[in-house]
C-alpha positions in Angstrom: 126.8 107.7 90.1 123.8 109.6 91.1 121.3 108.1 93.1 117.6 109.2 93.1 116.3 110.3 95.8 113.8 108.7 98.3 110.4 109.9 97.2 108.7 111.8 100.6 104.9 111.2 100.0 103.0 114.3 100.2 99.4 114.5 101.5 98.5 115.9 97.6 100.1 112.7 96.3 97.5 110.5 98.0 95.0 113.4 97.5 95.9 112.7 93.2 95.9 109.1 93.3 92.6 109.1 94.9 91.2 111.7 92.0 92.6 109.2 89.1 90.9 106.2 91.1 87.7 107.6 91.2 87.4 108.2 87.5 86.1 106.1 85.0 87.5 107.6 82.3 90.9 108.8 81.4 92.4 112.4 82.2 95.2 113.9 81.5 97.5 115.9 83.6 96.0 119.0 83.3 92.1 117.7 83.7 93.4 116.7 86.8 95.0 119.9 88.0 91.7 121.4 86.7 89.6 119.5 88.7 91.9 119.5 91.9 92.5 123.1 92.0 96.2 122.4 91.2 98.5 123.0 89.1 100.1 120.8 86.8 103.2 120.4 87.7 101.9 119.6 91.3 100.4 116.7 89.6 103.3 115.6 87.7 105.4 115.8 90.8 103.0 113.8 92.5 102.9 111.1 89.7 106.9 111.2 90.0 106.5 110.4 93.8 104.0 108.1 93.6 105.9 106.0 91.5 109.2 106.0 93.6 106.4 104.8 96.5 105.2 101.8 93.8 101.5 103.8 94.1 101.6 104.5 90.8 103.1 102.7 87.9 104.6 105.1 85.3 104.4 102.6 82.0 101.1 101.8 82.4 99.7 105.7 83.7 97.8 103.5 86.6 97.8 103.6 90.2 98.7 100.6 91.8 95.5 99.8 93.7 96.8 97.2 95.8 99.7 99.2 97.7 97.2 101.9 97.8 94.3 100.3 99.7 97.4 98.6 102.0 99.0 102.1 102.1 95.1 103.6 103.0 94.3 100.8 105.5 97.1 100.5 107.8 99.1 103.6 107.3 97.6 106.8 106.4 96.6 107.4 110.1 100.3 107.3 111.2 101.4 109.6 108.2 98.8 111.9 107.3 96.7 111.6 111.0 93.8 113.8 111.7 93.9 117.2 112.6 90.8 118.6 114.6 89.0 122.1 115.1 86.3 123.7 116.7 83.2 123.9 115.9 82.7 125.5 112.4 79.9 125.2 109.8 81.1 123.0 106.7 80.5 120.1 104.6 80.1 116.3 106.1 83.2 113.6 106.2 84.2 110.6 107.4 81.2 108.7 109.3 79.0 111.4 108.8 79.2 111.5 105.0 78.5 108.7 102.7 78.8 105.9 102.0 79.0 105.4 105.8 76.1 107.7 107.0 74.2 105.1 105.6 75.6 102.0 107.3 76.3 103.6 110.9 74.4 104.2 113.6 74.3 108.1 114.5 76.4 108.7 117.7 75.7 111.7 120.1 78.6 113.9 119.1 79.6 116.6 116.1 80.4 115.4 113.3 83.1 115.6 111.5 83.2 118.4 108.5 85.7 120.3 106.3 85.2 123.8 107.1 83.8 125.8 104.4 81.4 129.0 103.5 78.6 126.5 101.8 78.7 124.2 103.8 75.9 122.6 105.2 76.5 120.9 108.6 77.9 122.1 111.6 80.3 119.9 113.2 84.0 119.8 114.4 86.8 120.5 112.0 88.5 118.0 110.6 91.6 119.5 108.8 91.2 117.7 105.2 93.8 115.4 103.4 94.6 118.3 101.2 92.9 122.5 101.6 91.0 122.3 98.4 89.2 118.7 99.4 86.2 120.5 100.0 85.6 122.0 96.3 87.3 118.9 94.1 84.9 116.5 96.6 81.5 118.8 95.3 82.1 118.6 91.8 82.7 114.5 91.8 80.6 112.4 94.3 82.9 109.3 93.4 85.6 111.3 94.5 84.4 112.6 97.7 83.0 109.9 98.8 86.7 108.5 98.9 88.2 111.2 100.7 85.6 110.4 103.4 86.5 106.9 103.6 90.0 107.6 103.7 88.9 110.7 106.4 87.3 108.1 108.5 90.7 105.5 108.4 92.7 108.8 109.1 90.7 109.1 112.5 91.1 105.5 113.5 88.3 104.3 115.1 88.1 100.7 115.2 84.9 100.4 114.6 84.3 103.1 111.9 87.7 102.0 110.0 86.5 98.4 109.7 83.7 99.6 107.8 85.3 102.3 105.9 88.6 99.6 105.1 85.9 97.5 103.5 84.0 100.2 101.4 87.7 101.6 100.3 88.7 97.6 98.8 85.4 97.3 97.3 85.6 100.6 95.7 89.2 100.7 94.5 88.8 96.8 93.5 86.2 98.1 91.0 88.5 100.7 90.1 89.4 99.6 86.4 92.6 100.7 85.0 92.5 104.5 84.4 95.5 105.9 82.3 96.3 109.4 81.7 95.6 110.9 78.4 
């Protein structure tokens, strides 16, 4: 009797999830890949891990936005921790993007920013969740501004991730089911 195997969640799975939750309309596979700068099959294998995880439910083409936000809050830092640079030129994250920009106080050090050619901030490097976060995150502000929240829980600052924990529940519990077309 084969047994399946235990899904190994992949950075680009929580990368996926977080496109499909930050859409208010329904995409299909190949949208997705579009938009992510993947391809489809790295989509679908995401989906398939997802699923193993109980982050995404199959029969219903919808991510499980409980496990997820419980998955973002308390273990992302531990599975997919930050990664930091030097100082490059690149586009804002974490606290320094919004929606916390807005509800922090500025502090006296870099920022953090995903390095990139047009980007507008200098700041250190924090590696992103996935290498083409920086041009998905431009063309949705939705999007991006979850990848920041989840940036800022990947660092772990108490502080910062309170806030950014209760952005990420409000947002995802708004989240209405999204299915794939």
């Amino acid at each position: 009797m084969a047994n399946k195997s235990p899904a190994h969640l992949r950075a680009i799975d929580v990368f996926v999830l977080l496109k499909l939750a930050a859409q208010s309309k329904k995409l299909s596979q190949s949208q997705i890949a579009d938009q992510l700068g993947i391809s489809v099959s790295t989509v679908n294998d995401a989906l398939q891990r997802t699923a193993i995880c109980g982050l995404f439910n199959r029969r219903r083409e919808a991510v499980v936005i409980r496990g997820l936000t419980e998955f973002l809050e308390h273990g992302i830092r531990y599975v997919f921790p930050v990664v930091r640079g030097s100082l490059v030129r690149g586009m804002p994250t974490g606290h320094a993007a919004s929606p916390l920009v807005e509800q922090l106080t500025a502090v006296t050090e870099w920022p953090p920013v995903w390095p990139t050619a047009t980007g507008t901030e200098r700041g250190y490097e924090l590696v992103p969740l996935y290498p083409t976060a920086p041009q998905a995150a431009a063309k949705d502000s939705r999007f991006y501004e979850l990848l920041a929240l989840v940036d800022t829980l990947r660092e772990g600052r108490p502080r910062e991730s309170r806030v950014a924990a209760e952005e990420l529940k409000q947002r995802l519990g708004d989240y209405q089911k999204t299915s794939l077309g």
